[in-house]
C-alpha positions as CSV (number, residue, x, y, z in Angstrom):
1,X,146.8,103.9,207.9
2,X,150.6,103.1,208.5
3,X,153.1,104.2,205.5
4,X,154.8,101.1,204.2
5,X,157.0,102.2,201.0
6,X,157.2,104.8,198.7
7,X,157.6,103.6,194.6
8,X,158.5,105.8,192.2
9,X,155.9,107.4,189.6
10,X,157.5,105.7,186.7
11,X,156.7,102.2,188.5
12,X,153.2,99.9,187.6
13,X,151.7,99.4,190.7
14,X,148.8,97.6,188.9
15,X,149.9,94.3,189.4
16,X,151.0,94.1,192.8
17,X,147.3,96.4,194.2
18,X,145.5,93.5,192.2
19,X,147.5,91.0,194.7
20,X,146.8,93.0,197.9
21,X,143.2,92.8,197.3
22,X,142.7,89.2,196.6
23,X,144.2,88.4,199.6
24,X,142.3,90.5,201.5
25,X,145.4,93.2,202.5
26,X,143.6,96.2,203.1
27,X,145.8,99.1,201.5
28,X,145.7,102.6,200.2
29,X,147.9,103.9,197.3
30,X,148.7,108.2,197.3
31,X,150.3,110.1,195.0
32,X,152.8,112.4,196.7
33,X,155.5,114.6,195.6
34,X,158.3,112.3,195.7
35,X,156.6,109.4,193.9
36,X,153.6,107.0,195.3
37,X,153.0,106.2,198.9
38,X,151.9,102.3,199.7
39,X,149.7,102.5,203.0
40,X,148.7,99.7,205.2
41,X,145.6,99.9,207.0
42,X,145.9,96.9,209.7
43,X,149.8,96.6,210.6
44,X,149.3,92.8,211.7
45,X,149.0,92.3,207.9
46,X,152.7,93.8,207.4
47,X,154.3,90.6,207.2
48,X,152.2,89.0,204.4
49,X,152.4,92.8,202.8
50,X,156.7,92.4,202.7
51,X,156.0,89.0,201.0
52,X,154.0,89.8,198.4
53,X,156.1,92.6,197.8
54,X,159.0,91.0,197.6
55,X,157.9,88.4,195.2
56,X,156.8,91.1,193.0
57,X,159.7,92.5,193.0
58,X,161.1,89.1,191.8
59,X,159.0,89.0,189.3
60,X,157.0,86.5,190.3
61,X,153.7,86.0,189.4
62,X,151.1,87.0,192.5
63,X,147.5,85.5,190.7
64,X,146.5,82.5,189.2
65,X,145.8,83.1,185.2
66,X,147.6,86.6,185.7
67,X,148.8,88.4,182.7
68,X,151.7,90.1,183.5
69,X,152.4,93.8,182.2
70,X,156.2,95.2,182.1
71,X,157.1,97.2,185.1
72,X,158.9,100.0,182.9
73,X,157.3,102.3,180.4
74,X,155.0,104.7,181.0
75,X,153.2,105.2,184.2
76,X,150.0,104.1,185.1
77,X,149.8,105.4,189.2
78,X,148.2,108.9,187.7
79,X,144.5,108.7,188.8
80,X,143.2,109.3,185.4
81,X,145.4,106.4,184.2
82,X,144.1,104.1,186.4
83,X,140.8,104.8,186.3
84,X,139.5,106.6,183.1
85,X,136.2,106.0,183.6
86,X,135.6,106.2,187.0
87,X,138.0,109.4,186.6
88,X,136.1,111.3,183.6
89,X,132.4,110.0,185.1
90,X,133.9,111.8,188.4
91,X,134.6,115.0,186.6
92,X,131.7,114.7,184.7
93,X,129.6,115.8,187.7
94,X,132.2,118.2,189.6
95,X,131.5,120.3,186.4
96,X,127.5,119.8,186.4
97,X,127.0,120.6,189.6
98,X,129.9,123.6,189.2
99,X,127.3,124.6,186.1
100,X,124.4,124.5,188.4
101,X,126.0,126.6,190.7
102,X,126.1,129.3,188.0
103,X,123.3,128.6,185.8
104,X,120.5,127.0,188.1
105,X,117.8,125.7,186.6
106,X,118.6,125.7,183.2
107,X,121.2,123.0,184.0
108,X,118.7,120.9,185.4
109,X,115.9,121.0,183.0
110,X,118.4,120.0,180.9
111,X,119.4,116.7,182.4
112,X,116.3,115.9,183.9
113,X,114.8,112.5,182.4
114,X,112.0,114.4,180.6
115,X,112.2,118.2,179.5
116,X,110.7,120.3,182.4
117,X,109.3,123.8,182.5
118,X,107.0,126.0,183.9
119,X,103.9,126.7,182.2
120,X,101.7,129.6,184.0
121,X,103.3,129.4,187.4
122,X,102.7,125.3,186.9
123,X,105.8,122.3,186.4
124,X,105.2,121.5,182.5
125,X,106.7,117.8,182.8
126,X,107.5,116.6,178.6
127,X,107.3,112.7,177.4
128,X,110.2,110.4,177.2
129,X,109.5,108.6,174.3
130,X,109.1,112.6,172.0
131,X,112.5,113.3,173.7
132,X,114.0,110.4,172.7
133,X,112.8,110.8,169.4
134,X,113.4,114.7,168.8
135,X,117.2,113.5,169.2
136,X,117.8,114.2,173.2
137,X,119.1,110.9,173.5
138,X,121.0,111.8,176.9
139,X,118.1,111.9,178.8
140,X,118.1,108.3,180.1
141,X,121.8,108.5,181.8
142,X,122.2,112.0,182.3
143,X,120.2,112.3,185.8
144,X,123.2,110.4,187.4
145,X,125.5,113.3,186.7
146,X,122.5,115.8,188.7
147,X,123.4,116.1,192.5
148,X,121.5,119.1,194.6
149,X,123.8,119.4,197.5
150,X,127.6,119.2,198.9
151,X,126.7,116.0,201.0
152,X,124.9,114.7,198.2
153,X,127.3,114.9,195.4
154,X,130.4,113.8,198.4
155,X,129.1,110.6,199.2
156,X,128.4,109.4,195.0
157,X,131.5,110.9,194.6
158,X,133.1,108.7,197.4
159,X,131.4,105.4,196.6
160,X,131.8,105.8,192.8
161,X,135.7,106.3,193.6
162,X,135.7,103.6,195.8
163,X,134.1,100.8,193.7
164,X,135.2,102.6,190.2
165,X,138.5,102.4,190.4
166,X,138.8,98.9,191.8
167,X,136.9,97.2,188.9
168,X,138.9,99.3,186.3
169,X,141.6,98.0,187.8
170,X,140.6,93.9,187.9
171,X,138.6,93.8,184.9
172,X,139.1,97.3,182.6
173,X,137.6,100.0,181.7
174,X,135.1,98.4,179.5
175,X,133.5,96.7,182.1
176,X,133.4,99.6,184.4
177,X,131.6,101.7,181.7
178,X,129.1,99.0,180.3
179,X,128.0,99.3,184.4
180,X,127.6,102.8,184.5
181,X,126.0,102.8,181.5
182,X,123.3,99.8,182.0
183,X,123.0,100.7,185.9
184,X,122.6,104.5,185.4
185,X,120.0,104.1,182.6
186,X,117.9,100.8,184.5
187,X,118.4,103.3,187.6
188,X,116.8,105.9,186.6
189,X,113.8,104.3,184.3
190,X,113.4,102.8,187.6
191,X,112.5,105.7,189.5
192,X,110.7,107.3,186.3
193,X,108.5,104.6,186.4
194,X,106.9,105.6,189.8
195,X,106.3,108.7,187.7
196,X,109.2,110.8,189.4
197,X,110.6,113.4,187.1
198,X,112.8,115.8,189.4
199,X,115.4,113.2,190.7
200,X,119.4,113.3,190.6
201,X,122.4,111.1,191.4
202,X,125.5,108.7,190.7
203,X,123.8,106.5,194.0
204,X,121.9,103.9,191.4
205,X,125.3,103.3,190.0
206,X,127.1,103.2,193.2
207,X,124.7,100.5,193.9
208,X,124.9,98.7,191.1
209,X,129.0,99.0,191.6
210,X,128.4,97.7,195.2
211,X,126.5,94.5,194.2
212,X,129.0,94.1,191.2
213,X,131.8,93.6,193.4
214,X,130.3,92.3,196.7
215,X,129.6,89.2,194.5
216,X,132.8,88.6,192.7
217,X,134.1,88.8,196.0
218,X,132.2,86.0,197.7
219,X,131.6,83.9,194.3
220,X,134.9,84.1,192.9
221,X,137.7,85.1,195.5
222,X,140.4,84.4,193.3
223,X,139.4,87.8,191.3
224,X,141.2,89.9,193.5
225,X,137.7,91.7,194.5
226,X,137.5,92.8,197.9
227,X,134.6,94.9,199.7
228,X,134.1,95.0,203.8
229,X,131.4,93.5,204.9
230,X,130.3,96.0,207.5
231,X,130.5,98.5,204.4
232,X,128.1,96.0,202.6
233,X,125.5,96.3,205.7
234,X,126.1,99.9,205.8
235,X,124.7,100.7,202.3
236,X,122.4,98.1,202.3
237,X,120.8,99.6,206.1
238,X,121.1,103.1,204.6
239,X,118.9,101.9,201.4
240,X,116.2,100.6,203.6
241,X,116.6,103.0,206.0
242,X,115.9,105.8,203.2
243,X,112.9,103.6,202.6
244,X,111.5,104.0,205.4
245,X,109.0,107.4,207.2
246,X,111.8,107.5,209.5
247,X,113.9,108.8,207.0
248,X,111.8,111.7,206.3
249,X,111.0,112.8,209.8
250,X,114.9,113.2,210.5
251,X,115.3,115.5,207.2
252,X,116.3,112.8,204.3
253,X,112.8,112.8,202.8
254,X,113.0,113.3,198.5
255,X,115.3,109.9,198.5
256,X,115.8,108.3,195.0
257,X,114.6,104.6,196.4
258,X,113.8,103.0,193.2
259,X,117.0,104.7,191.6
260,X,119.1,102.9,194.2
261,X,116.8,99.7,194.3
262,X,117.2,99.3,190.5
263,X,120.9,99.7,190.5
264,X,121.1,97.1,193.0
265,X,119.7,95.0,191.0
266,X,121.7,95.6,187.9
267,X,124.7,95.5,189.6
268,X,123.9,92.1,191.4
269,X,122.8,90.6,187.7
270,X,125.8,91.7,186.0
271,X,127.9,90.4,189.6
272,X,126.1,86.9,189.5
273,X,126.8,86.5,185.8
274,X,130.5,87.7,185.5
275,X,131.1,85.7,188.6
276,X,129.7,82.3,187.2
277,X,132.0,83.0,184.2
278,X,135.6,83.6,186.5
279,X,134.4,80.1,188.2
280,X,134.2,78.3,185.0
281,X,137.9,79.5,184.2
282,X,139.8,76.2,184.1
């Protein structure tokens, strides 16, 4: 990464990180002491950077069907402000797996999918529908926020930053949570359907956040979506690679494949039909 410009905090940056990704600028925004730091990752792009900034700072509008947002007011570059959901979903499991940490088990049995215990030395495993019904009504989302290791809980945390904050940014926070919601509930019915009830992890929604934005990015360009296709054949090879015995004889047995499996899928639906919309937009 080569540092381009530094903006200062009181500046909306929102407008002018939608531009760099729709045409394909890859970029990095940091918040540093004396205000934010633009990055550029691939300096043959710095021309066509200095252009778009400049028009911006002109005033000129950088997207088709753009509505444009005053560049004074109150800051929007603090992460949180960015990215509530992403942020807060984030958070969410910093401070479950801090809990497991100090609490253990009791943490998990009470995120698992179905109420778990142990009955005389044996896993008791409860019913979803009596959970559901006796009021525990967090049971179908709140394995996402479970994560049983440093690496683990890293990479979601990585991916869900990565993707999160990106479609907060193009299309809101609305959209970002109706995915997490949708795609951490079908994720996780997915992999309680095999009959798995010990299982963890934001990598169903990552998935689903993957496909979301892979296809606006190829169906409807002018979006301002951008993923890199290597990155695309990465965490598609690493979801059949998990698939596979292979997986399990070099230490990554226990993997969630019909969590991530279903997330893919909710994320390509939701993708493919948001997508067909932008490309009816006159």
């Amino acid at each position: 990464m080569y540092r381009v410009m530094l903006f200062p905090h009181n500046i909306d940056t929102s407008e002018l990180r939608q531009a760099l990704w729709a045409h394909r600028i890859g970029h990095r925004f940091t918040e540093e002491a004396e205000g934010q730091v633009l990055w550029l990752a691939d300096p043959d792009q710095h021309d066509a950077l200095q252009q778009l900034i400049a028009r911006w700072q002109r005033g000129e509008p950088l997207l088709p069907r753009q509505r444009r947002t005053p560049r004074g007011g109150t800051s929007l570059a603090v992460p949180f402000r960015q990215a509530p959901v992403t942020a807060t979903a984030l958070a969410l499991c910093l401070l479950v797996f801090a809990a497991m940490g100090l609490f253990g088990d009791l943490v998990v049995a009470l995120l698992t999918i179905v109420p778990v215990g142990v009955v005389n030395g044996s896993l008791a495993v409860g019913n979803l529908g009596e959970a559901l019904a006796s009021g525990q009504v967090w049971r179908p989302l709140s394995p996402a926020f479970l994560h049983f290791g440093w690496m683990h809980l890293i990479f979601n945390m990585l991916w869900l930053w990565y993707f999160g904050r990106q479609i907060e940014g193009l299309h809101g926070s609305r959209r970002m949570l109706a995915i997490l919601l949708i795609a951490g509930i079908g994720a996780n019915l997915a992999q309680y359907a095999t009959g798995t009830v010990l299982f963890g992890g934001m990598s169903g929604v990552d998935f689903a956040l993957l496909g979301y934005v892979w296809l606006m990015s190829r169906r409807a360009p002018q979006s301002g979506f951008f993923v890199p296709q290597m990155l695309v054949v990465f965490m598609l090879g690493w979801m059949v690679f998990t698939m596979t015995d292979a997986a399990s004889a070099v230490g990554f047995g226990n993997v969630a494949n019909e969590a991530h499996l279903g997330g893919l899928v909710v994320g390509l639906a939701m993708g493919w039909y948001y997508s067909e919309r932008a490309r009816r937009l006159p």
